[in-house]
Steps between C-alpha positions, in 0.01 A plus 500: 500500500183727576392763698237356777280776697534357914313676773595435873259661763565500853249315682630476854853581715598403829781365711751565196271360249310610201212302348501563115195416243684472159376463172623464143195439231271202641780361788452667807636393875589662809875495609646595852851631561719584717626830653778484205272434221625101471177288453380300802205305328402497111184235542528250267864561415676508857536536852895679633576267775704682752 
């Protein structure tokens, strides 16, 4: 196991949502989540169907 530098920058919130740009050496995505923190959508990886 290693230590990995992250970085998550808030790019947008509204209606109980945040908009997240994350990055971790060369990946980088944006992520959206809920009022809670859970993820909502993690392109490429999933969609939370409600």
């Amino acid at each position: 196991m290693k230590k990995v530098k992250q970085r998550y920058l808030l790019l947008e919130e509204a209606a109980g949502r945040r908009k997240f740009h994350y990055k971790d050496g060369n990946f980088e995505t944006n992520i959206e989540v809920d009022a809670y923190g859970f993820v909502l959508r993690y392109p490429g990886i999933f969609t939370r169907v409600f």
